[in-house]
N, C-alpha and C positions, 0 to 999 in steps of 0.2 A: 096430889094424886089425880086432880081434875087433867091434868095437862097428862099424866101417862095415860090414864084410860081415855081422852083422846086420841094420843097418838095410837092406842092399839087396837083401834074401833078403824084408823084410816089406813094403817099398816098390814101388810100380812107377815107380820115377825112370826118365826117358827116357837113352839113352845119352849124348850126348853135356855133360846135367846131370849122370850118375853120374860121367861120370870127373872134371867139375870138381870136385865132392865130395872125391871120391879124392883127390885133387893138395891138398886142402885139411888133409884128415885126415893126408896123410903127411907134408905141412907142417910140422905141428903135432906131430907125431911123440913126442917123449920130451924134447924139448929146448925149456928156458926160453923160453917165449912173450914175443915182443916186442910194444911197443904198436903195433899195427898202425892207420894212417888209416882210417876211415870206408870203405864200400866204399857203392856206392848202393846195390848189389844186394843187399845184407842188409836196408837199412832201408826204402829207397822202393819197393820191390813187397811187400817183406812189410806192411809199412803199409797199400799199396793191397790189399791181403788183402781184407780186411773188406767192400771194396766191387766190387773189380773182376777179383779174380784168377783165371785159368782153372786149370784140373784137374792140370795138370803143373805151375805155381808152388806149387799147393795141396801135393804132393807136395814138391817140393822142399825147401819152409818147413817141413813137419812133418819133414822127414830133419832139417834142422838144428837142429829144437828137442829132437831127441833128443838132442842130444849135450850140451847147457845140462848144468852138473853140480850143477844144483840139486836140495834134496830135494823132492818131488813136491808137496810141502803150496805150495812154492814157484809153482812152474810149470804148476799149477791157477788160482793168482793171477794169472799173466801170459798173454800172447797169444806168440808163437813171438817169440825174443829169437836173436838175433847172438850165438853162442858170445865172439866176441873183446869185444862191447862189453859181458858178460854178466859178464865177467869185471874190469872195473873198479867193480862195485856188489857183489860178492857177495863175502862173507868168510866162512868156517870159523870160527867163535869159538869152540867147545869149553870154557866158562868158568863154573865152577861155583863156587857156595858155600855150605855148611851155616849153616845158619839151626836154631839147635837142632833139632825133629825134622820139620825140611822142610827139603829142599833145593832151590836153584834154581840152572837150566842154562843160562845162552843158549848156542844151541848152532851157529846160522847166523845171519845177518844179509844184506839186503840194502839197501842204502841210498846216500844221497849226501846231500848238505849240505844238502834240503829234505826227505825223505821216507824215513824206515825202517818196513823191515818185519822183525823177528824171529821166531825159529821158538824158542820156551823151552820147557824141560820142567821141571814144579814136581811134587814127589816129594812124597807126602803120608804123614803119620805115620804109624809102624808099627802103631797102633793102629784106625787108620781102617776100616771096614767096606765092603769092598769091592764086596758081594754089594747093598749099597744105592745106591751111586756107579753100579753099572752098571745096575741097574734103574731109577733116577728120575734126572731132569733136574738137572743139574750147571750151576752159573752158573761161569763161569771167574773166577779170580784180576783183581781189578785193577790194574791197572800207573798208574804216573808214570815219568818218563824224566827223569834229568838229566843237565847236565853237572857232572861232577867225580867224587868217588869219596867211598865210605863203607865204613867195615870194618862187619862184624855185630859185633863186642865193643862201639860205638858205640849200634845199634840194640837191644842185647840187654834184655831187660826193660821194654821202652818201648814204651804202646802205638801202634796207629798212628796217635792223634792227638797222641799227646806225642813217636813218631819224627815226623811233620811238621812240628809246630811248634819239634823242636830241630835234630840234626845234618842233616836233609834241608831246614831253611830257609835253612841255611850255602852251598847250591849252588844251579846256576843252571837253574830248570825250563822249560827252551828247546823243548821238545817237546811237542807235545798227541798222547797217543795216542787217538784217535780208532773203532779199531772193536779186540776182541777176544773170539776163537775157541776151542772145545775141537776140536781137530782130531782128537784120539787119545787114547783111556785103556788104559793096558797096568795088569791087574791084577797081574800077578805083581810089579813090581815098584812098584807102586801111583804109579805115573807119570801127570800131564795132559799131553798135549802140545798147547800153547797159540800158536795164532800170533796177534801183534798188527802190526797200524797205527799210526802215526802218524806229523806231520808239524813241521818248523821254520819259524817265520815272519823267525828272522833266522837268519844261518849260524852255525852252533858254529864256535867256537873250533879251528881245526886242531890236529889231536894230542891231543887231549884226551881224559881216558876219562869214560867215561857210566856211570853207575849207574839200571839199571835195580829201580825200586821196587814191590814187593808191597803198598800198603798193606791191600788188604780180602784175605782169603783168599778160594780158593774155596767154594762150598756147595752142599747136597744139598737140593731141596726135601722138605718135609717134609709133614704135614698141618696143625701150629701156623706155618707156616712157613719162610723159609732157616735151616738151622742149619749153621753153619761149620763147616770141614772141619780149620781151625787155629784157634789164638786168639793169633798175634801177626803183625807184618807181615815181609817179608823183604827182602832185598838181594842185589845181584850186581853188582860193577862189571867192566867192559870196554874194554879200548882196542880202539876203530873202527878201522877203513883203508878208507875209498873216494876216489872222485874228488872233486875238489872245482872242475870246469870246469863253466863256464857264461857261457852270453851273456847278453843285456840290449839293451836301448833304449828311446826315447821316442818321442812323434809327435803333432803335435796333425791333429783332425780335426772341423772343423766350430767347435761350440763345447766339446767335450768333448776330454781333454790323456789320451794310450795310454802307460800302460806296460808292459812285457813281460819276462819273465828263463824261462829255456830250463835247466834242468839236468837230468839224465840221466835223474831219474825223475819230473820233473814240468815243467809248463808253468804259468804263474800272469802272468794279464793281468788288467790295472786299468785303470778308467778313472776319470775325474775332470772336475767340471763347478763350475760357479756356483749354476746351479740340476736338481732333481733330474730335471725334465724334458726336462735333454740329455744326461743317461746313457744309456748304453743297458741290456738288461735284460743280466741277468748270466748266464742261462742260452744266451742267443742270442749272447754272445762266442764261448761253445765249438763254437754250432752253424757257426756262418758266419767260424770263426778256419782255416784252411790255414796250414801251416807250410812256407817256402820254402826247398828244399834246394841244395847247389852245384852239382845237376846241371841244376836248374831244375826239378824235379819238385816240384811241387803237394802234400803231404799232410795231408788233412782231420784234425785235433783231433780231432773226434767219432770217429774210428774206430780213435784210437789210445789214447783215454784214458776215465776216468772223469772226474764233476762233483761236484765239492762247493763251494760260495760262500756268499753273505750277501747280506743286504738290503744296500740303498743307505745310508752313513749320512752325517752332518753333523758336520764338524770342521773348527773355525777358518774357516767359511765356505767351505769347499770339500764339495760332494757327489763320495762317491766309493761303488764298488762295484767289489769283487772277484770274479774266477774262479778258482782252485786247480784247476787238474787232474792226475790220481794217472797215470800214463801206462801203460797195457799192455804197456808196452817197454819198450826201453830206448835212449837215445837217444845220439849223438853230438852233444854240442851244437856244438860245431865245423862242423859242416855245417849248422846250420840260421842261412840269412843273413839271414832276415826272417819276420815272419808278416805276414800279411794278413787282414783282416777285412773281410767283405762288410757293403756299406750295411744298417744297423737303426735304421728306423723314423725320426725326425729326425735320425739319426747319419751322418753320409756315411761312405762305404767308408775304411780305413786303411790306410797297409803302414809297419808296426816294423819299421826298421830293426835289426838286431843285430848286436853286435862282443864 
């Protein structure tokens, strides 16, 4: 109750949204949280946020993204999230391992069976000059992500081309991470704290632990130069826990065949043609895609996610192009019964069904 009567001492929630809050908070109280159904009014006005929402929603969606118990490096990255749906993406990982004289942390994770995001902290030699790390431009550590697991007496002495092409080609590298960050350098304890991206194109294996891979170290630029900050690669394996629901469907529309799959933190729609001039473009999926909820509410793709895709290509005589979208949220996919797509350009209008 410390944390609501803060928020409503900072807030101007109107009364009778404060006391729903209230009832919500004391719900939630001290006692094991149940999986709770989808409510609309967490995801279909927060959603409509972006484009339509007045002064008192505005307020109300920021009271509830206070309460997300994510660390902030987190919740910088996302748009106001649903406490209850918040909590089947996000895990505590606290899982460390000495890698001679680096260490590495994963220390949070938020993810589900398309899309992780990790918060790591990589611990740099006792030797490292700190006075140079905090004055010049730091490149962070590069990651690989797999699935399975690797001890360091495997990796130890091995550099990172000879750990890639032995015990890390033993496992299954299911993940592209995609963007990473120095978020934070703590001198004292000569700590980077590094958040990365990335995504899976097919689902991992349930249960399974993931070894997240260090091959390049970080480095300091220099004036000859990067000069690394180590000189060997690292390791940390981890067992995941998130959701692993998700819908899907097909649809053909015109001369182009829709498919679609919905999971918690991502949306990824494909089309597929004969020829490449009845695709549509791949940017204009996400502009004109609405995602159809069970209340009946309307919500626009564009305002709930980011775009990352690809050219059109050719395989086995089928033209296809992809949309990947990273979602600002986080989603119930349980509630989303369809998407729809506005007509593009030779493409007549769509609606994916999903189950």
């Amino acid at each position: 109750m410390n944390r609501y009567a803060n928020m409503m001492e900072e807030l101007p929630v109107p009364a009778d949204q404060g006391e729903r809050l209230k009832q919500r908070v004391l719900a939630a109280g001290g006692a094991e949280r149940k999986a709770v159904p989808y409510r609309p009014w967490s995801l279909a006005r927060k959603a409509l946020l972006a484009a339509v929402a007045a002064a008192v929603l505005a307020a109300s969606v920021g009271a509830a993204s206070k309460l997300v118990p994510w660390n902030r490096f987190f919740q910088e990255s996302f748009d106001a999230v649903d406490p209850e749906l918040a909590d089947t993406v996000f895990q505590s990982v606290e899982t460390a391992q000495v890698c001679g004289d680096v260490t590495v942390t994963v220390r949070e994770a938020v993810m589900d069976q398309r899309a992780v995001w990790l918060l790591v902290d990589y611990q740099l030699p006792e030797d490292t000059d700190m006075d140079q790390v905090r004055m010049d431009t730091v490149s962070p550590p590069l990651f690989d992500l797999y699935q399975g697991s690797v001890s360091w007496a495997e990796l130890e002495g091995l550099t990172s081309h000879e750990a890639k092409n032995g015990p890390m080609q033993e496992l299954n590298n299911l993940y592209l991470v995609e963007t990473t960050s120095i978020e934070a350098v703590d001198p004292e304890t000569r700590t980077l704290t590094v958040l990365l991206y990335g995504r899976c194109d097919r689902a991992p294996a349930s249960g399974e632990p993931l070894t997240l891979f260090a091959w390049l170290p970080p480095a300091v630029k220099a004036e000859t130069g990067w000069e690394p900050l180590a000189d060997h690669p690292a390791a940390v394996t981890f067992t995941p826990i998130h959701t692993s629901a998700q819908v899907s469907g097909t649809v053909r529309a015109g001369q182009a065949r829709y498919s679609a799959e919905v999971t918690a933190l991502t949306v990824t729609i494909t089309a597929e043609a004969a020829r490449e001039e009845d695709l549509p473009y791949g940017t204009m999926m996400r502009l004109r895609a609405e995602l159809l909820l069970r209340d009946g509410t309307a919500v626009p793709l564009r305002t709930i996610s980011n775009w990352s895709g690809g050219t059109p290509s050719d395989s086995s005589g089928q033209w296809q192009i992809t949309c990947v979208t990273t979602l600002r949220t986080v989603l119930d996919p349980g509630e989303v019964t369809a998407i729809r797509i506005g007509e593009i350009g030779p493409v007549p209008a769509a609606r994916i069904e999903l189950r």
